[in-house]
C-alpha positions as CSV (number, residue, x, y, z in Angstrom):
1,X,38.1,-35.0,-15.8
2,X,39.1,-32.9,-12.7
3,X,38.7,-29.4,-14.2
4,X,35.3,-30.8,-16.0
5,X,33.7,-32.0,-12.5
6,X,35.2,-28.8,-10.8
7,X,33.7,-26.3,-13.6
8,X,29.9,-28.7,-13.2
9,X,30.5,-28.6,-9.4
10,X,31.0,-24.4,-9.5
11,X,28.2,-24.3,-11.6
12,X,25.7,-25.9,-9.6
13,X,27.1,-23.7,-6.5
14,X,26.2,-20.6,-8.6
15,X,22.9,-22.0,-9.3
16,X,22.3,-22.7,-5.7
17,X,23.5,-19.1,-4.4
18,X,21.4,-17.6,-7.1
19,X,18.7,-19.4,-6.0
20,X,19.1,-18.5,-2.2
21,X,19.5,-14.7,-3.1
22,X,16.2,-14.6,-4.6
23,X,14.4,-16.8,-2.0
24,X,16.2,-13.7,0.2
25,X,15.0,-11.1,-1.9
26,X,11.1,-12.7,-1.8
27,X,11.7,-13.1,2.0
28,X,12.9,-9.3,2.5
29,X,9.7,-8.0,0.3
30,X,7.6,-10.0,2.2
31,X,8.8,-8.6,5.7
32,X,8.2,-4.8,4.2
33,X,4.6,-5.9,3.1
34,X,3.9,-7.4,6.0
35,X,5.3,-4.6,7.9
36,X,3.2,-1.7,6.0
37,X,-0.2,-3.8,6.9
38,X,1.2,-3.8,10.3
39,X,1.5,0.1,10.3
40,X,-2.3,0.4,8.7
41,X,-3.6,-2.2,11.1
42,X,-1.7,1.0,13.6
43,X,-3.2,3.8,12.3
44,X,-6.5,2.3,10.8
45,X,-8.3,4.7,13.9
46,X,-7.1,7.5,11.9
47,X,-7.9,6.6,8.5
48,X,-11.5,5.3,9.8
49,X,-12.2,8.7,11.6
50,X,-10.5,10.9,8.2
51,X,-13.5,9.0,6.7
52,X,-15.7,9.3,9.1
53,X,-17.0,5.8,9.2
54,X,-16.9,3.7,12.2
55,X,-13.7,1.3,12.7
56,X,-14.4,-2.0,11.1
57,X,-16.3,-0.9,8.2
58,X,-16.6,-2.8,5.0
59,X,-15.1,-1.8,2.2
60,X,-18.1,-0.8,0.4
61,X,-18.8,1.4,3.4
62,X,-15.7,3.4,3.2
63,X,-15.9,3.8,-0.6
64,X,-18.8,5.4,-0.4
65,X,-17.8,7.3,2.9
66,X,-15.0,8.4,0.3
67,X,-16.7,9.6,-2.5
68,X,-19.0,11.6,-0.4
69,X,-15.8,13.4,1.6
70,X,-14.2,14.2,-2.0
71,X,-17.7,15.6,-3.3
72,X,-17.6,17.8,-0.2
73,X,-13.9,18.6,-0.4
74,X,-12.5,18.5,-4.2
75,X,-10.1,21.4,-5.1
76,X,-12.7,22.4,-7.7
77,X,-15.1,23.3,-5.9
78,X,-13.3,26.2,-4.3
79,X,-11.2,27.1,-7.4
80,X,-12.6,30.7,-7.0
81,X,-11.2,31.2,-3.5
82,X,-7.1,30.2,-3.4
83,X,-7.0,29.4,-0.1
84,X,-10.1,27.2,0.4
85,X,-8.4,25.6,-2.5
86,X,-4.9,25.1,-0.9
87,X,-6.7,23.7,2.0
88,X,-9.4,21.0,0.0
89,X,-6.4,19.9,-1.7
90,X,-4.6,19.3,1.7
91,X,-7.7,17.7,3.1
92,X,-8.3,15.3,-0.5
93,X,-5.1,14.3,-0.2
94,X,-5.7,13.1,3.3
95,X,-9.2,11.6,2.3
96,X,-7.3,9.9,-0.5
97,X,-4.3,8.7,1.5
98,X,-7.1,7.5,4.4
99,X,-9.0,5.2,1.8
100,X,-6.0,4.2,-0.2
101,X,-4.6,2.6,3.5
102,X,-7.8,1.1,4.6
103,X,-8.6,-0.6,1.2
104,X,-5.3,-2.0,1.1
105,X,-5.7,-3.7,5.4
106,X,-9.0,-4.7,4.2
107,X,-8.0,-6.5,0.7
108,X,-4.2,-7.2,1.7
109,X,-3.2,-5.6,-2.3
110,X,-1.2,-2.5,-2.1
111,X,-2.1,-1.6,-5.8
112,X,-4.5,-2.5,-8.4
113,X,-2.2,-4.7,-10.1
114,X,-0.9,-6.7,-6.9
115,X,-2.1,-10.4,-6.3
């Protein structure tokens, strides 16, 4: 009966600790989100002057502020000069990276497939 109660007892200890790690684990992931939004909350003067809209903007402001900067500055448009190029890709992938950052403050979803 000892060993029996002992092995149940270890058992529900294991259950408990596995439980605990992951409430840890969803804890830890929370503190990084939370402290990305915090750095695009930061920087969001940045990303709203990138797109040159003003700072509070909707969303379906900066969307269109941002397909209008990549019509102006695609790679492709420059594919005949190869450093015009280098530099529209350098300034897409800051037009990119400035929407990307101010959708996500503004919706609180990292990703498409986030909640």
């Amino acid at each position: 009966i000892y060993a029996q109660a002992k092995s149940q007892v270890e058992s529900q200890i294991d259950d408990v600790e596995s439980d605990l790690w992951a409430f840890i684990n969803r804890m830890q992931e929370e503190a990084q989100r939370t402290h990305r939004q915090v750095d695009r909350a930061r920087n969001a003067h940045e990303y709203y002057q990138v797109l040159g809209v003003r700072p509070g903007a909707d969303l379906k402001t900066i969307k269109a502020a941002w397909l209008e900067k990549m019509r102006q500055n695609h790679p492709d448009r420059f594919v005949d000069d190869p450093e015009a190029e280098a530099a529209a890709q350098q300034r897409a992938q800051e037009i990119n990276r400035a929407y990307e950052e101010l959708k996500a403050l503004l919706t609180g979803r990292e990703n498409r497939r986030a909640p």
